[in-house]
C-alpha positions in Angstrom: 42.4 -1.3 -64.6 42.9 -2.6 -61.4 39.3 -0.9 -59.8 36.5 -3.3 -59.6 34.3 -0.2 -59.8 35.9 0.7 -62.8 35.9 -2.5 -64.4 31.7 -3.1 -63.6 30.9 0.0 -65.0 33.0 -0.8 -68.4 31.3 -4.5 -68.1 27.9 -2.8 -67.4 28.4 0.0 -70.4 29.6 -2.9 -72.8 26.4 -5.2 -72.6 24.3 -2.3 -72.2 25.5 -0.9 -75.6 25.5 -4.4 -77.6 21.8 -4.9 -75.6 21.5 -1.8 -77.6 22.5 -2.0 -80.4 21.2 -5.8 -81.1 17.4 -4.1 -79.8 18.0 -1.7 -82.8 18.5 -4.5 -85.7 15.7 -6.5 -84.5 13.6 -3.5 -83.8 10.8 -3.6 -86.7 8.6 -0.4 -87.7 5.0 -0.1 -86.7 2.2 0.8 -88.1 1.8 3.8 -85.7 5.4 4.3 -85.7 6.8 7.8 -85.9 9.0 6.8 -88.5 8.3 5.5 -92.2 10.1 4.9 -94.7 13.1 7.4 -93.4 10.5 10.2 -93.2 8.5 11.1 -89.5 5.1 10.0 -89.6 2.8 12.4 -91.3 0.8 12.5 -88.7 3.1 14.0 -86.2 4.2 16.4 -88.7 0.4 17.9 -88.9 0.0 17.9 -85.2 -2.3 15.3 -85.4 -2.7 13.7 -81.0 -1.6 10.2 -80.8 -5.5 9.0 -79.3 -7.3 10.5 -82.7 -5.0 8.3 -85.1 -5.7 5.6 -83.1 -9.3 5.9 -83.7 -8.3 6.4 -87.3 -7.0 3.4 -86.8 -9.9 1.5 -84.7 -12.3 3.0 -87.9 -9.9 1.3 -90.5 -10.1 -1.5 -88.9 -13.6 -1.9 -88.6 -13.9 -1.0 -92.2 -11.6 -3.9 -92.8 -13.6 -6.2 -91.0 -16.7 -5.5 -93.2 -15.2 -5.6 -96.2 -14.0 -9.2 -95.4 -17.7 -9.9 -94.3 -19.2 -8.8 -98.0 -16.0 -10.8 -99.8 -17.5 -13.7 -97.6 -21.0 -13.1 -98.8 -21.8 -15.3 -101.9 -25.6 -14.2 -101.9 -24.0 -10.8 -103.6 -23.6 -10.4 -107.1 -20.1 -9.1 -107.9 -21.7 -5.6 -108.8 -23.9 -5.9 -105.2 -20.4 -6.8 -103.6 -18.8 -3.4 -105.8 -21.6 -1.3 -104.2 -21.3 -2.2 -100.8 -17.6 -2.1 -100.9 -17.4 1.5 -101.7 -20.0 2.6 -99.5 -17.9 1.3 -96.4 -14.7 2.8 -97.9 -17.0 6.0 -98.2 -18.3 5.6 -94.7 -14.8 5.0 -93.1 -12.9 7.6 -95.3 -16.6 9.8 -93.9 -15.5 8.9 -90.4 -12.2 9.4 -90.5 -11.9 12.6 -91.8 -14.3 13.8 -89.5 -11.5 13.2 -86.5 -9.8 16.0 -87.9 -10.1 19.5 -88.9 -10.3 20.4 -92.3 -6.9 22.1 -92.1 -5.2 19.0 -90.7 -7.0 16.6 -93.2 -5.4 19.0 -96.0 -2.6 18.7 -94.5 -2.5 15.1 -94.4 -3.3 14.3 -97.4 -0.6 16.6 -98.6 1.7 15.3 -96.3 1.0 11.5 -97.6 1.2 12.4 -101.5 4.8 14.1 -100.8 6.1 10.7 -99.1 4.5 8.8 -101.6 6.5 10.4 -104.3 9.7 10.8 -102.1 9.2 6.9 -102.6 9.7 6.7 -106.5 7.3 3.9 -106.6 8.6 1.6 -104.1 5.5 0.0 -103.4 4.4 -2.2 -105.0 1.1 -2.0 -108.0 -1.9 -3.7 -106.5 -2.9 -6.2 -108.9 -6.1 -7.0 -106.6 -9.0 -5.8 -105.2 -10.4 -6.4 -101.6 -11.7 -9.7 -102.5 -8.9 -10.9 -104.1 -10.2 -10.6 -107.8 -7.6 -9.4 -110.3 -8.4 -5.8 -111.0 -9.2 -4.5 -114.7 -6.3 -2.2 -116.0 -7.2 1.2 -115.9 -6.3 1.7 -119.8 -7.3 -1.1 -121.9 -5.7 0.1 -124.9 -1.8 -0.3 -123.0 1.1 -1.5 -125.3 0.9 -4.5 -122.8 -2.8 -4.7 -123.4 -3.9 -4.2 -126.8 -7.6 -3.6 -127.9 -9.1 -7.0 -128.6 -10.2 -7.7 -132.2 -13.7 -7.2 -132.8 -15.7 -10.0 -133.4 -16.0 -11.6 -136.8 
């Protein structure tokens, strides 16, 4: 290829396809993306506008940032730390919801559940709560936790 037009637009078609395809591997999902865990966002599927998940998101946060302010808070009594935890979950999930009509929130939720089990389990059990304390199993009488012997 004797062109120098033809050989600049090979060069410039060559690095701009490795530029590419090296963006691609290093390229890491968002939070927001549209795409997790090979399914589109369930919030695009609903119709749900880019601005009202990002308040979601904004209201999540917020939540979070409480929730580390009571885990901070050794005047509480674990059970006063237990109450005010759920009231801000209650709150946010309060706030949230309210972004969105009750046929998109159905649809959400719907949405969610169907990628969760799409997942088979790939994420991981949370063996903590939002403080960090190790959460109680939810059945106590488990093959891996048997019923302690009462008392003699």
């Amino acid at each position: 290829m004797n062109n120098p037009r033809g050989r600049f637009s090979l060069a410039l078609f060559s690095i701009t396809l490795a530029v590419a395809a090296v963006a691609g591997q290093q390229t890491k999902p968002t939070q927001s993306g549209s795409r997790t865990g090979g399914h589109v966002a369930c919030w695009k599927q609903v119709g749900i506008s880019p601005s009202v998940m990002e308040q979601r998101r904004a209201i999540m946060e917020e939540a979070k940032t409480k929730i580390q302010s009571v885990c901070k808070d050794d005047s509480l009594t674990p059970e006063q730390k237990k109450e005010q935890l759920h009231q801000i979950h209650k709150d946010a999930a309060q706030q949230a919801e309210g972004l969105l009509t009750p046929e998109q929130n159905e649809a959400l939720k719907k949405c969610q559940q169907e990628q969760a089990a799409s997942n088979n389990g790939t994420h991981p059990v949370r063996k903590t709560g939002p403080c960090g304390e190790p959460l109680e199993p939810d059945d106590s009488t488990s093959p891996s936790n048997p019923p302690a012997a009462p008392p003699n």
